[in-house]
PDB file of N, H, CA, C and O in Angstrom:
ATOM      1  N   UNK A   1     121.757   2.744   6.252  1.00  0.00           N
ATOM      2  CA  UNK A   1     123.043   3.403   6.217  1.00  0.00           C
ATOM      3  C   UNK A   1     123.729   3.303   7.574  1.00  0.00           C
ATOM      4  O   UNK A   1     124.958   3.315   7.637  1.00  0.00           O
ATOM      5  N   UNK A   2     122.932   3.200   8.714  1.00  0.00           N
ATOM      6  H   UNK A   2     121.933   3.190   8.663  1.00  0.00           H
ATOM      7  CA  UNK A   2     123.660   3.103  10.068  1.00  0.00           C
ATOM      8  C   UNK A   2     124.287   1.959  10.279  1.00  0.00           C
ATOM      9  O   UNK A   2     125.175   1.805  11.117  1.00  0.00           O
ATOM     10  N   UNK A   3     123.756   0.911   9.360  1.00  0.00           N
ATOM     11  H   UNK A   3     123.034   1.036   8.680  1.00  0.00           H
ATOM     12  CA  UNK A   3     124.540  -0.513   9.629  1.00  0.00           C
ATOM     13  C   UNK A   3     125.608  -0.806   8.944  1.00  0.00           C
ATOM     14  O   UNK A   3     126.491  -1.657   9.044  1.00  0.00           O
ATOM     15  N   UNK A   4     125.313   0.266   8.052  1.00  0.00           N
ATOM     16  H   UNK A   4     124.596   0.958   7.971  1.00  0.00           H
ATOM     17  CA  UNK A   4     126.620   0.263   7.037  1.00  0.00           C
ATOM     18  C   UNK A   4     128.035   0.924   7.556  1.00  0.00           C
ATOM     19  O   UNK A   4     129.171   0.489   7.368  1.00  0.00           O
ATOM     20  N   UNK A   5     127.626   2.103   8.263  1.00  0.00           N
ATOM     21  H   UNK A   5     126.703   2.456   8.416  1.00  0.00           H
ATOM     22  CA  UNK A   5     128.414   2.900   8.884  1.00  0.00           C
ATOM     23  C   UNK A   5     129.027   1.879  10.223  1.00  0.00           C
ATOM     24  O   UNK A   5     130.207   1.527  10.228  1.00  0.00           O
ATOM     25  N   UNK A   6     128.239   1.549  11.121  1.00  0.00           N
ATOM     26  H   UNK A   6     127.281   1.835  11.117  1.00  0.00           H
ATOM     27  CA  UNK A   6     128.713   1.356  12.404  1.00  0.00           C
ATOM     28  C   UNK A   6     129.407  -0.222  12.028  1.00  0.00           C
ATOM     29  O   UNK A   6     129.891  -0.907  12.929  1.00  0.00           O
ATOM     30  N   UNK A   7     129.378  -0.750  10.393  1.00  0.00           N
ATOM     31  H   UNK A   7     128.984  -0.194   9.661  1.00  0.00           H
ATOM     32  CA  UNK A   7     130.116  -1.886  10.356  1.00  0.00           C
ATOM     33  C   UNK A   7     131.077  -1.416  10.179  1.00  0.00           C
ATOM     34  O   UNK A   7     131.999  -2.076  10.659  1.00  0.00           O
ATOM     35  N   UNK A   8     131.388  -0.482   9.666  1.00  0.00           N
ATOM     36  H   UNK A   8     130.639   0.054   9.277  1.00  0.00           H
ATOM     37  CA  UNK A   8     133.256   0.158   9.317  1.00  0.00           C
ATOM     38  C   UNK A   8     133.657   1.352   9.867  1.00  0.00           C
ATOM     39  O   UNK A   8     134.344   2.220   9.328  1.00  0.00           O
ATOM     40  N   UNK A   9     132.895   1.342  11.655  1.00  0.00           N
ATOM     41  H   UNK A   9     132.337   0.637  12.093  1.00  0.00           H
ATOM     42  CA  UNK A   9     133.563   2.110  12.308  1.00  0.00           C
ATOM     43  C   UNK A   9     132.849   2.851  13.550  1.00  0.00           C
ATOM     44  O   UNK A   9     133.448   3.703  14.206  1.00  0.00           O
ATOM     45  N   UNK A  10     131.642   2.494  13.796  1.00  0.00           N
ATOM     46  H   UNK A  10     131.156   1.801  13.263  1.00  0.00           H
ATOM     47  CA  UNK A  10     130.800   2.911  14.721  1.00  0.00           C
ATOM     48  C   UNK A  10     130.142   3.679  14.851  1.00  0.00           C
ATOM     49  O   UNK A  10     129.478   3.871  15.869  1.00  0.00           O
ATOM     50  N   UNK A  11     130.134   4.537  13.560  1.00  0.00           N
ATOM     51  H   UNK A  11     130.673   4.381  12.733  1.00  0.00           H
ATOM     52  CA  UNK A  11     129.390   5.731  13.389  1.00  0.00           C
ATOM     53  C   UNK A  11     128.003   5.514  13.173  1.00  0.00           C
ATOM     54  O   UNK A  11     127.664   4.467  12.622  1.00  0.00           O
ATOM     55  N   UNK A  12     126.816   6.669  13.659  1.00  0.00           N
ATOM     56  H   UNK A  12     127.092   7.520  14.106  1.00  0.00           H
ATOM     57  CA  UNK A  12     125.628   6.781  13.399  1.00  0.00           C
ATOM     58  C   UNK A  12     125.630   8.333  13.027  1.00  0.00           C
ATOM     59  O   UNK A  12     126.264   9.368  13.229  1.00  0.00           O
ATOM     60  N   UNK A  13     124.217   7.700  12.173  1.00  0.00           N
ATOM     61  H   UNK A  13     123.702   6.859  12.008  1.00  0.00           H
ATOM     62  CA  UNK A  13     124.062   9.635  11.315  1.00  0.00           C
ATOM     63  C   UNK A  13     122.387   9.229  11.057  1.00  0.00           C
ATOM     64  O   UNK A  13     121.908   8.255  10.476  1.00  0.00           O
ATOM     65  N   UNK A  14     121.880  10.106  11.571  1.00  0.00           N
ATOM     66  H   UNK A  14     122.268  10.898  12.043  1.00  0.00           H
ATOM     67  CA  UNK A  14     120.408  10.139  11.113  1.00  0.00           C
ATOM     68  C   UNK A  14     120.471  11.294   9.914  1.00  0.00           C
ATOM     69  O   UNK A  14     121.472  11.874   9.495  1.00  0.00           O
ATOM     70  N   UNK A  15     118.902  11.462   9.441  1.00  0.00           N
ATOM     71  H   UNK A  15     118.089  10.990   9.782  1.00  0.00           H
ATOM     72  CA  UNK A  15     118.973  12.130   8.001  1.00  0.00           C
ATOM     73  C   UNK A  15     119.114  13.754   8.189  1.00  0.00           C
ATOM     74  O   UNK A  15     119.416  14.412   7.193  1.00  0.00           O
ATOM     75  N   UNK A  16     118.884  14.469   9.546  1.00  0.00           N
ATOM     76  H   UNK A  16     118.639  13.934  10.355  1.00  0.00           H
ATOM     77  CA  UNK A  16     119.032  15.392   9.597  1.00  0.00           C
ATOM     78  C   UNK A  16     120.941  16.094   9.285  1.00  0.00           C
ATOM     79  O   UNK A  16     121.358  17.199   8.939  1.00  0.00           O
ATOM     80  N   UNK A  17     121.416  15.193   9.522  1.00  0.00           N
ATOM     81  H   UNK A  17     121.078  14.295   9.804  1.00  0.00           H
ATOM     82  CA  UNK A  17     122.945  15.410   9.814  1.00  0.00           C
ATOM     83  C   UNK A  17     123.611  15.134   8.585  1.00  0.00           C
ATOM     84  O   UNK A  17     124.535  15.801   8.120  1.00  0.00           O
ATOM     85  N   UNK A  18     122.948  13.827   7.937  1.00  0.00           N
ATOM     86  H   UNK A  18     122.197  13.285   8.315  1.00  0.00           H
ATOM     87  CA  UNK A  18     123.308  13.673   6.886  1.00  0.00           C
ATOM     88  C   UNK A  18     123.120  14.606   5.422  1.00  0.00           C
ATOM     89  O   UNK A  18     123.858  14.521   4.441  1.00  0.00           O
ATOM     90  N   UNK A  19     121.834  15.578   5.579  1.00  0.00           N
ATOM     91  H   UNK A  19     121.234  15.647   6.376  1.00  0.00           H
ATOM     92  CA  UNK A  19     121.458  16.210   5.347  1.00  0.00           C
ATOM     93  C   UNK A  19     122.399  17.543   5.300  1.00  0.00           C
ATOM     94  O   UNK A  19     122.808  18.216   4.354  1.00  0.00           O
ATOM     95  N   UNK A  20     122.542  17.627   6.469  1.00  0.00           N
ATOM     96  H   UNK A  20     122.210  17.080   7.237  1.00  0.00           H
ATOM     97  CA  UNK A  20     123.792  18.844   6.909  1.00  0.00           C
ATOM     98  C   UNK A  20     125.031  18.414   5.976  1.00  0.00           C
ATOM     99  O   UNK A  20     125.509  19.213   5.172  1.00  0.00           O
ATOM    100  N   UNK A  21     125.483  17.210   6.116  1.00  0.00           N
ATOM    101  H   UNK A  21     125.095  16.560   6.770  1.00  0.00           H
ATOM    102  CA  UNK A  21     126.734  16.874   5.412  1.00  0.00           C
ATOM    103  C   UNK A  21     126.624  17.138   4.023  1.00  0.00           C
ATOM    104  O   UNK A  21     127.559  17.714   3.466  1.00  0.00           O
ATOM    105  N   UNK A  22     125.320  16.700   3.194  1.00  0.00           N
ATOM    106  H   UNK A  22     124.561  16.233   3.646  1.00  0.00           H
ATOM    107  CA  UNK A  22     125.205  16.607   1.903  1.00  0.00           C
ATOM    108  C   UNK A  22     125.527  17.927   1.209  1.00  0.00           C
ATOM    109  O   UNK A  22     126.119  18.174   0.158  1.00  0.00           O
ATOM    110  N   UNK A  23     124.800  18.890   2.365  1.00  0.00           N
ATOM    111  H   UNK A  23     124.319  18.689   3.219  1.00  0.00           H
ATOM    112  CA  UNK A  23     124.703  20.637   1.722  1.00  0.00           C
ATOM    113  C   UNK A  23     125.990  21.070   1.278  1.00  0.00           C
ATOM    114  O   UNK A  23     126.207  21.539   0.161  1.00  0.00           O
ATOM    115  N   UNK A  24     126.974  20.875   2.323  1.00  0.00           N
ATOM    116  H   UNK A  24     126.798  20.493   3.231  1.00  0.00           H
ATOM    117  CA  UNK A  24     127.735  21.198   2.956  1.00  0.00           C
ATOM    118  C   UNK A  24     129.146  20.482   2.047  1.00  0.00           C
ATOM    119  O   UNK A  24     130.167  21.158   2.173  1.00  0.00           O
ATOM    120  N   UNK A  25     129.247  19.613   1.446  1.00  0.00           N
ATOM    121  H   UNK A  25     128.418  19.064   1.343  1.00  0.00           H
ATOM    122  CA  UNK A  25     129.965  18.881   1.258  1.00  0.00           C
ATOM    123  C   UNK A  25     130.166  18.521  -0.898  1.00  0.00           C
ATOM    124  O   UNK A  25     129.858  17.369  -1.204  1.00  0.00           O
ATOM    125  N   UNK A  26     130.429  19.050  -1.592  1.00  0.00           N
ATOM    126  H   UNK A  26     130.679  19.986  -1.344  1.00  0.00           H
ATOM    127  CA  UNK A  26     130.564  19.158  -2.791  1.00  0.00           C
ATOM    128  C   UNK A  26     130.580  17.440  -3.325  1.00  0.00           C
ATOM    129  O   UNK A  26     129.681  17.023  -4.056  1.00  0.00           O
ATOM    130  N   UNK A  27     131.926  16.380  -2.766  1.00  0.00           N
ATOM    131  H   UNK A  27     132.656  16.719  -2.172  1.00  0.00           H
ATOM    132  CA  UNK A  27     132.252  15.300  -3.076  1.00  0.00           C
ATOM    133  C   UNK A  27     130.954  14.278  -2.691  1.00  0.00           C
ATOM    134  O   UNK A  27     130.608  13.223  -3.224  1.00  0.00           O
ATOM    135  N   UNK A  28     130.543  14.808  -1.875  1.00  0.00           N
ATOM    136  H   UNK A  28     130.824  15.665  -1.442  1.00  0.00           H
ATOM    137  CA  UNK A  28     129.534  13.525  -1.133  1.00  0.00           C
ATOM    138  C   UNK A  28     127.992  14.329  -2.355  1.00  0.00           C
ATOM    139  O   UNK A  28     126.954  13.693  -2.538  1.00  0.00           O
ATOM    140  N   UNK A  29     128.123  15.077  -2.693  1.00  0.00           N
ATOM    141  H   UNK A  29     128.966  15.594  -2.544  1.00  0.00           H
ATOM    142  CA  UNK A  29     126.345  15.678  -3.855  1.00  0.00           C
ATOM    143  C   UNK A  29     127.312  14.639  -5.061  1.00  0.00           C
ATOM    144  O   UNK A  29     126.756  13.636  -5.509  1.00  0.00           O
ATOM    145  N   UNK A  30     128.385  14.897  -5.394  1.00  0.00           N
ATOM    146  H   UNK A  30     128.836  15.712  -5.031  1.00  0.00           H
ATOM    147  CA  UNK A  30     128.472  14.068  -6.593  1.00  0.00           C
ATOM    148  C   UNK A  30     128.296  12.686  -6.649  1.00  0.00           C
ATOM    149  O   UNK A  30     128.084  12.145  -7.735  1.00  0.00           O
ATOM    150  N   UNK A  31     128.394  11.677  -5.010  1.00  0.00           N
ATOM    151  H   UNK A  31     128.567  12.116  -4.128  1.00  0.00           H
ATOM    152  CA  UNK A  31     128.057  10.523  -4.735  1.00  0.00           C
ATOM    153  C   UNK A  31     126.848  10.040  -4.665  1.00  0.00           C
ATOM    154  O   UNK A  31     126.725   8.852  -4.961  1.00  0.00           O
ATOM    155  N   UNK A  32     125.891  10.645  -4.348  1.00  0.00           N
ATOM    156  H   UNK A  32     125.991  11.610  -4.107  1.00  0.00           H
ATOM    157  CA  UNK A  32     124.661  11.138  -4.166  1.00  0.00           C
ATOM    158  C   UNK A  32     123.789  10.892  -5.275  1.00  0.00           C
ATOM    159  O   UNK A  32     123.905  11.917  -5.947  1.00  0.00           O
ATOM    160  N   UNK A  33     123.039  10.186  -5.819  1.00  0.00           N
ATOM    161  H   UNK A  33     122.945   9.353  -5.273  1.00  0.00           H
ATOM    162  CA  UNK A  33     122.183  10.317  -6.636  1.00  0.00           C
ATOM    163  C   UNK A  33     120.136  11.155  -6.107  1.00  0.00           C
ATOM    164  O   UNK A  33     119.323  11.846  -6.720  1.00  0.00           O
ATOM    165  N   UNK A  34     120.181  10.510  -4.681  1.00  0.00           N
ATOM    166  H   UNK A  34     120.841   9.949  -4.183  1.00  0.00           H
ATOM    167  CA  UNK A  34     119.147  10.589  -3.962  1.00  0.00           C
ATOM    168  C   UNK A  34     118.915  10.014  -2.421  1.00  0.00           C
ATOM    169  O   UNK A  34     119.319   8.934  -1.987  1.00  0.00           O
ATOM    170  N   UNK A  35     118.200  10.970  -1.752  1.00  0.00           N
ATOM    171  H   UNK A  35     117.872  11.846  -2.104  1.00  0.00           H
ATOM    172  CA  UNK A  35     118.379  10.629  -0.604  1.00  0.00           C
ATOM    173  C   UNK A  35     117.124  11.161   0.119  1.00  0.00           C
ATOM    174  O   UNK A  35     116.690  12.313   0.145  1.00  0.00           O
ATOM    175  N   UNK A  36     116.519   9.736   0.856  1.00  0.00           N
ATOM    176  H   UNK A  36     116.871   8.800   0.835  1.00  0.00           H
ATOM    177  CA  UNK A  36     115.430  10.379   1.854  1.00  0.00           C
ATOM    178  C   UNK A  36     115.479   9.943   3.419  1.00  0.00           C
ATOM    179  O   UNK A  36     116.555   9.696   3.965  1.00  0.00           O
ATOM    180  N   UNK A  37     114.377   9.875   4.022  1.00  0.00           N
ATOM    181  H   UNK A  37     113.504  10.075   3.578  1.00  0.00           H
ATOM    182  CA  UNK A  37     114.476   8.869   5.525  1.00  0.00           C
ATOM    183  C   UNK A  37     114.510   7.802   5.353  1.00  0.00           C
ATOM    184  O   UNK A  37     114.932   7.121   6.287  1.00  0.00           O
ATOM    185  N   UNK A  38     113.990   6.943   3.786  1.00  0.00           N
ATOM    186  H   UNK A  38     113.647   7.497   3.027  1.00  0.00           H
ATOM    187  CA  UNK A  38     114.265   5.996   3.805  1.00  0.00           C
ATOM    188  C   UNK A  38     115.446   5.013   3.278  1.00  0.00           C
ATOM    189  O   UNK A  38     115.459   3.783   3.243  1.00  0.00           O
ATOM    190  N   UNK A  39     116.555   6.067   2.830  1.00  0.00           N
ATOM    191  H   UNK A  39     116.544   7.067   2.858  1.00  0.00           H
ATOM    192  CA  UNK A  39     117.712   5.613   2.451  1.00  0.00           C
ATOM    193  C   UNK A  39     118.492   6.431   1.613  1.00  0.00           C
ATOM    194  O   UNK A  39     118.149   7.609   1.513  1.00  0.00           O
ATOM    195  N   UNK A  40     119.485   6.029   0.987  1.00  0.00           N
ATOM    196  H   UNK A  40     119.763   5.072   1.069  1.00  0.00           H
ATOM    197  CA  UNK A  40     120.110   7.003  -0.120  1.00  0.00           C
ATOM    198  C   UNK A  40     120.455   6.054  -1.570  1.00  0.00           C
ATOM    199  O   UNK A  40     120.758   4.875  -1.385  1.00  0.00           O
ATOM    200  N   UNK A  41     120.417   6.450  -2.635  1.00  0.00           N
ATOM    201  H   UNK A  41     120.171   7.407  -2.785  1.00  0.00           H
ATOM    202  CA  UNK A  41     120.910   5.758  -3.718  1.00  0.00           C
ATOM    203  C   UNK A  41     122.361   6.677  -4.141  1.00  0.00           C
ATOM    204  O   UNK A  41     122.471   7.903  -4.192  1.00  0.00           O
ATOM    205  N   UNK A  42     123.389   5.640  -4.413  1.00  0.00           N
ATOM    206  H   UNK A  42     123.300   4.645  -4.372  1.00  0.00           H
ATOM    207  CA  UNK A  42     124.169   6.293  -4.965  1.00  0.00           C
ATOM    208  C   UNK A  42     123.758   6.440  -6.211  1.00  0.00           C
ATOM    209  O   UNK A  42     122.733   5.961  -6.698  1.00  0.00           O
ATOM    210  N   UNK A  43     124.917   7.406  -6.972  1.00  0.00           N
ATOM    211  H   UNK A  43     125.749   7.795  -6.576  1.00  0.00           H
ATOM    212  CA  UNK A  43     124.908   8.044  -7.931  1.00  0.00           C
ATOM    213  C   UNK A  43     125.930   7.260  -8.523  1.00  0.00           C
ATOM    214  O   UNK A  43     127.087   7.331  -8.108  1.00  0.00           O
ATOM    215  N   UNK A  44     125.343   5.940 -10.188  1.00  0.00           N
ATOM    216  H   UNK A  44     124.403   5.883 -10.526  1.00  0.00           H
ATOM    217  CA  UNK A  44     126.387   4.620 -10.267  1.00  0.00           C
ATOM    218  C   UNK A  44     126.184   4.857 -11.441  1.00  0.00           C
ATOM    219  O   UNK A  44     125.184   5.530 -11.693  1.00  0.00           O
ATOM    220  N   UNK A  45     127.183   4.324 -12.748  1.00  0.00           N
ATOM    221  H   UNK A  45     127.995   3.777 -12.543  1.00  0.00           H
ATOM    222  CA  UNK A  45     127.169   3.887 -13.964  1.00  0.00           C
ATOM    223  C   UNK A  45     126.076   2.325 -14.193  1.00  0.00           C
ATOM    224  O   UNK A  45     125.655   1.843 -15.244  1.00  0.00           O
ATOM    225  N   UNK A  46     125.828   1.741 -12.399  1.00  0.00           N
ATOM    226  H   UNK A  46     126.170   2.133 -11.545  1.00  0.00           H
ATOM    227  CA  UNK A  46     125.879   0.198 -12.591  1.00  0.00           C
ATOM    228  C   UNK A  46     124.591   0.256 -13.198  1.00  0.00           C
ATOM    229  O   UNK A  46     124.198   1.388 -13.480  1.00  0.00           O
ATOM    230  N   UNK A  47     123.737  -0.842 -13.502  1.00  0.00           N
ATOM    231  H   UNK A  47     124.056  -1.761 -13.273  1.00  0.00           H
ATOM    232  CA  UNK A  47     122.400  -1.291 -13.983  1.00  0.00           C
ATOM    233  C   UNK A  47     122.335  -2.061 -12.351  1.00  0.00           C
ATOM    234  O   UNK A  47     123.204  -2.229 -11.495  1.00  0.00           O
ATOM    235  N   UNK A  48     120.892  -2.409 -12.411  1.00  0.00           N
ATOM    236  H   UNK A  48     120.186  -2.272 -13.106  1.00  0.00           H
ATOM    237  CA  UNK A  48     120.418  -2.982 -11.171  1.00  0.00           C
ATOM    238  C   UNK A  48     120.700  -4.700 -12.103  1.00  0.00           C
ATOM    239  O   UNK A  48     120.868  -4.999 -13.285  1.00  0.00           O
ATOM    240  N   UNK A  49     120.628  -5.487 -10.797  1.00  0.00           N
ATOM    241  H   UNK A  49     120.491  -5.244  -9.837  1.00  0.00           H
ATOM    242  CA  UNK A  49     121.066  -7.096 -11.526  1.00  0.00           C
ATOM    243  C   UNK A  49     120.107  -7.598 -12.342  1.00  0.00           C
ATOM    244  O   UNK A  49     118.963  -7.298 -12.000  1.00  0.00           O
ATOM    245  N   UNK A  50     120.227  -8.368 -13.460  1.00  0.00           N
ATOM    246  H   UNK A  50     121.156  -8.613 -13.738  1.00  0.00           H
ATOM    247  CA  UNK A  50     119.202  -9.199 -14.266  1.00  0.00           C
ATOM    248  C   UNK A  50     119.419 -10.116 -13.983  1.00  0.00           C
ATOM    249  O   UNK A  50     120.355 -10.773 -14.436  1.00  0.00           O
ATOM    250  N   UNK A  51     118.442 -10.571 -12.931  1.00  0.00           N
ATOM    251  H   UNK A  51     117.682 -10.037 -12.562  1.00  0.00           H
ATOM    252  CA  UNK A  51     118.210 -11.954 -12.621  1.00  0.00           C
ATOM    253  C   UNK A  51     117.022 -12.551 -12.445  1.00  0.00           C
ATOM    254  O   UNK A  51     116.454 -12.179 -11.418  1.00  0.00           O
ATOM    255  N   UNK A  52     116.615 -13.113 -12.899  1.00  0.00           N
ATOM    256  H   UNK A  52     117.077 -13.415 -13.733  1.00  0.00           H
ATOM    257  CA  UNK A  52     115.243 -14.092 -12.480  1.00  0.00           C
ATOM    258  C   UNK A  52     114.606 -14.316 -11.283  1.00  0.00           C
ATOM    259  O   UNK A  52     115.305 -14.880 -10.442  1.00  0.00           O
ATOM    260  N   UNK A  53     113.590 -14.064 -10.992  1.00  0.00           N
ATOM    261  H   UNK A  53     113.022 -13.606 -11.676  1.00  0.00           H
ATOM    262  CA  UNK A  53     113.304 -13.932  -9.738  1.00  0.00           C
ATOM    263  C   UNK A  53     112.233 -14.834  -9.408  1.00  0.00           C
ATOM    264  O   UNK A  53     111.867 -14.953  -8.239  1.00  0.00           O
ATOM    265  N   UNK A  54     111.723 -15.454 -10.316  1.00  0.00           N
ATOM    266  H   UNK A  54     112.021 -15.357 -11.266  1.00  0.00           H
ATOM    267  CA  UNK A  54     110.664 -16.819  -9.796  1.00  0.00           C
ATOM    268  C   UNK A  54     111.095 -17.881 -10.598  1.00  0.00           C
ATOM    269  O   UNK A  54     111.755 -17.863 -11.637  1.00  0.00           O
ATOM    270  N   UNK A  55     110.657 -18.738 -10.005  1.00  0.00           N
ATOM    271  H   UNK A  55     110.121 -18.753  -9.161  1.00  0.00           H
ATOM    272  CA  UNK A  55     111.152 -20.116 -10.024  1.00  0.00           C
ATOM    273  C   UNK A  55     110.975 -20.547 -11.844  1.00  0.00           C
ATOM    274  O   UNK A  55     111.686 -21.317 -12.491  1.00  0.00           O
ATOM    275  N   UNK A  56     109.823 -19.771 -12.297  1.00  0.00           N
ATOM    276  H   UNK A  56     109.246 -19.146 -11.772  1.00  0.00           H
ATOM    277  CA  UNK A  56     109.203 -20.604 -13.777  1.00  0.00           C
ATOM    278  C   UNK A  56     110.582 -19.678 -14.688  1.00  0.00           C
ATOM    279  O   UNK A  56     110.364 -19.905 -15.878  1.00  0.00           O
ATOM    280  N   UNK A  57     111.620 -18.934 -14.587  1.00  0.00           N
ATOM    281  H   UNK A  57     111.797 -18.750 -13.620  1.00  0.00           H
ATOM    282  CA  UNK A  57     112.398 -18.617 -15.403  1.00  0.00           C
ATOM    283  C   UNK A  57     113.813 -19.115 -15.127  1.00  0.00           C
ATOM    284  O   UNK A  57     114.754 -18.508 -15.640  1.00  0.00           O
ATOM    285  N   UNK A  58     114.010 -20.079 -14.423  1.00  0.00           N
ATOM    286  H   UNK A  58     113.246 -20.572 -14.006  1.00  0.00           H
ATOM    287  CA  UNK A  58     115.150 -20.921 -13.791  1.00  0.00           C
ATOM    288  C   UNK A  58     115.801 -21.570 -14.922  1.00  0.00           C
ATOM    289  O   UNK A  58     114.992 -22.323 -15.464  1.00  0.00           O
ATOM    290  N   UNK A  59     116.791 -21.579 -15.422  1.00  0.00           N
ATOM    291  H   UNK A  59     117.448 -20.966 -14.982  1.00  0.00           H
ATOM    292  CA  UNK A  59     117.044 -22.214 -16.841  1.00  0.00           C
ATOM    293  C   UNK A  59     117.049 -23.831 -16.541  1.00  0.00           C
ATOM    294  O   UNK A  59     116.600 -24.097 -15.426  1.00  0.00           O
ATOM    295  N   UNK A  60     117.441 -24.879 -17.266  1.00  0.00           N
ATOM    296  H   UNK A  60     117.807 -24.663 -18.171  1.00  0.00           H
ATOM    297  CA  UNK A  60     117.806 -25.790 -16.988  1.00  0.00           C
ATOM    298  C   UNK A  60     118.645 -26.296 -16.494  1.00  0.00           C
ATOM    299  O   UNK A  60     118.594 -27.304 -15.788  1.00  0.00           O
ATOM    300  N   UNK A  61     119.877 -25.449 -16.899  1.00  0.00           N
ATOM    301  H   UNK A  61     119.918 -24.631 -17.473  1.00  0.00           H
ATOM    302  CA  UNK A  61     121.360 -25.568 -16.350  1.00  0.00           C
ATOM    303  C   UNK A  61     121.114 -25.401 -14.888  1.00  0.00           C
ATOM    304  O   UNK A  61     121.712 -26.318 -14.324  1.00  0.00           O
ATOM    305  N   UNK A  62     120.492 -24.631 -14.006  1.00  0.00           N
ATOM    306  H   UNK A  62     120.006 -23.887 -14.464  1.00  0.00           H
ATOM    307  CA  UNK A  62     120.122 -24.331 -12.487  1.00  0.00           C
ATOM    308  C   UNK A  62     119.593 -25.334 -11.947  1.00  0.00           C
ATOM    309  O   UNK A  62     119.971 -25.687 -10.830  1.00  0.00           O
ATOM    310  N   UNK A  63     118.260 -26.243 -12.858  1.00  0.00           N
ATOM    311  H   UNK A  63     117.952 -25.956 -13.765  1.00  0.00           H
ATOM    312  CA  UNK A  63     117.540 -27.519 -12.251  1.00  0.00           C
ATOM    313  C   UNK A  63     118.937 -28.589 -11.820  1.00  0.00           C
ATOM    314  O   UNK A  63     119.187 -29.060 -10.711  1.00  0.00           O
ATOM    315  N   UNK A  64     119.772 -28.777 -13.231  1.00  0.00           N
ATOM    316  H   UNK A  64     119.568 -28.395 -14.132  1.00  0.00           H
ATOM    317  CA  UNK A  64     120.406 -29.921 -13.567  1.00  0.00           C
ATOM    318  C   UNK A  64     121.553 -29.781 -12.118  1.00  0.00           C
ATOM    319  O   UNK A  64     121.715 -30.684 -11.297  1.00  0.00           O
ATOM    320  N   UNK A  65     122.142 -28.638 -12.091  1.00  0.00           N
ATOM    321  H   UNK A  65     122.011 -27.905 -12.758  1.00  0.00           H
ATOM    322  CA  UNK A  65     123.185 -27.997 -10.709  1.00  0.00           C
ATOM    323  C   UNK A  65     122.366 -28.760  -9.253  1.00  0.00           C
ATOM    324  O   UNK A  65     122.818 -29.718  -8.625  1.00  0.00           O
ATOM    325  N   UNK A  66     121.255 -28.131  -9.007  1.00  0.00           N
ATOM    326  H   UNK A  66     120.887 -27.353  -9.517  1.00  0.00           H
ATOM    327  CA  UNK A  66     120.761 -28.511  -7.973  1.00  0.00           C
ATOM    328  C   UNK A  66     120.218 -30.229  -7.822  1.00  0.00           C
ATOM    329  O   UNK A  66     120.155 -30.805  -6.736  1.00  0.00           O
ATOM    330  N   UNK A  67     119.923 -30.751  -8.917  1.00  0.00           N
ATOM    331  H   UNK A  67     119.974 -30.283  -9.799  1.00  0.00           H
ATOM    332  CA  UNK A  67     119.647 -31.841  -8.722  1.00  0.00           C
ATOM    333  C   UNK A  67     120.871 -32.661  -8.450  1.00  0.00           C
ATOM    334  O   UNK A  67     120.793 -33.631  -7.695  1.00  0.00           O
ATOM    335  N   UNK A  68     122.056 -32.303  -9.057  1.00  0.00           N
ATOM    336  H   UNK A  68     122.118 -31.515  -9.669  1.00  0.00           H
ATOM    337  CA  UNK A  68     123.292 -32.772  -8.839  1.00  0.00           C
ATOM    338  C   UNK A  68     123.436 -33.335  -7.501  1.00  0.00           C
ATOM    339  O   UNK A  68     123.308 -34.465  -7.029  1.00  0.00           O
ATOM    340  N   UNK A  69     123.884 -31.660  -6.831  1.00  0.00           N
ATOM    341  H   UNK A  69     123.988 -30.742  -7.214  1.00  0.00           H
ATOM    342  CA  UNK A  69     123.967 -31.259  -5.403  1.00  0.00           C
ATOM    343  C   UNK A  69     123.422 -32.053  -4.420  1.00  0.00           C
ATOM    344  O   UNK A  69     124.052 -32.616  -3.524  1.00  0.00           O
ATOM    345  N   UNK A  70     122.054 -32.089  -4.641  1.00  0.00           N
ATOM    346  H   UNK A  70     121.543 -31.632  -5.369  1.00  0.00           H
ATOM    347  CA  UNK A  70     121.145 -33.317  -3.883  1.00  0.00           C
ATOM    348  C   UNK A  70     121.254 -34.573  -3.634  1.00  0.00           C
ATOM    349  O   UNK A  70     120.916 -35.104  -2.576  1.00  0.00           O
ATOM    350  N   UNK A  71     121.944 -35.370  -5.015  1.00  0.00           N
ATOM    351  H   UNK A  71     122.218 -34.938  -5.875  1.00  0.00           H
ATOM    352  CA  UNK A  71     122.309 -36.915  -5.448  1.00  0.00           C
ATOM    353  C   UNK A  71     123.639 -36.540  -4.332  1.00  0.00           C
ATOM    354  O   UNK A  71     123.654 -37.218  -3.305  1.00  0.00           O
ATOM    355  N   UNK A  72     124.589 -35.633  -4.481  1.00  0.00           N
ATOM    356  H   UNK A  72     124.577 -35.082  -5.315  1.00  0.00           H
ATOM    357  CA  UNK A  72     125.523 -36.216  -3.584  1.00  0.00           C
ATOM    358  C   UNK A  72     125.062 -36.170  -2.254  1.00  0.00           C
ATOM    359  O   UNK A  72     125.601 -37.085  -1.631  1.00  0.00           O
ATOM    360  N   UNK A  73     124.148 -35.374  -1.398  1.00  0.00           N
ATOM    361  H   UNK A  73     123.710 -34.631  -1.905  1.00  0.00           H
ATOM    362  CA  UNK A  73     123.671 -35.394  -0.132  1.00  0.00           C
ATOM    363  C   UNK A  73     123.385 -36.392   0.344  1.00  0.00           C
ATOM    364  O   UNK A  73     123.404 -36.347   1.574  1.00  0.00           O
ATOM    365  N   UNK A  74     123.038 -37.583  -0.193  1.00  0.00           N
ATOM    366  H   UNK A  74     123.023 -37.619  -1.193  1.00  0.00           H
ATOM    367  CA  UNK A  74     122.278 -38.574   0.060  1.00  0.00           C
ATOM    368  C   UNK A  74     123.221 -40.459  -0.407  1.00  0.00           C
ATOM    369  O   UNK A  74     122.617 -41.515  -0.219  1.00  0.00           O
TER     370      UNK A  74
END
């Protein structure tokens, strides 16, 4: 969260403060799904991504792209 912060503006907040803010703050508990030292999850409608994550579920269409890609490198 500090890298997130100090990219759009320089701010740092450790969890004690953030903590303070959360209590304290009605709009930011409804943003909030969960929050520890090791991060916070918002509170989203989203699903996490479905994507394939090892190589043996790569469709074909992905081989055929990359092999493309390659033929023109060369």
């Amino acid at each position: 969260m500090n890298r997130i912060l100090n990219n759009v503006g320089g701010l740092s907040i450790n969890y004690d403060s953030f903590k303070q803010a959360y209590d304290n703050n009605p709009t930011l508990k409804k943003m909030i799904k969960n929050f520890d030292q090791k991060g916070v999850t918002l509170d989203t409608n989203a699903e996490g991504p479905d994507m394939p994550t090892t190589k043996g579920k790569r469709t074909k269409g992905i081989d055929a792209m990359a092999k493309r890609a390659t033929k023109k490198r060369s």
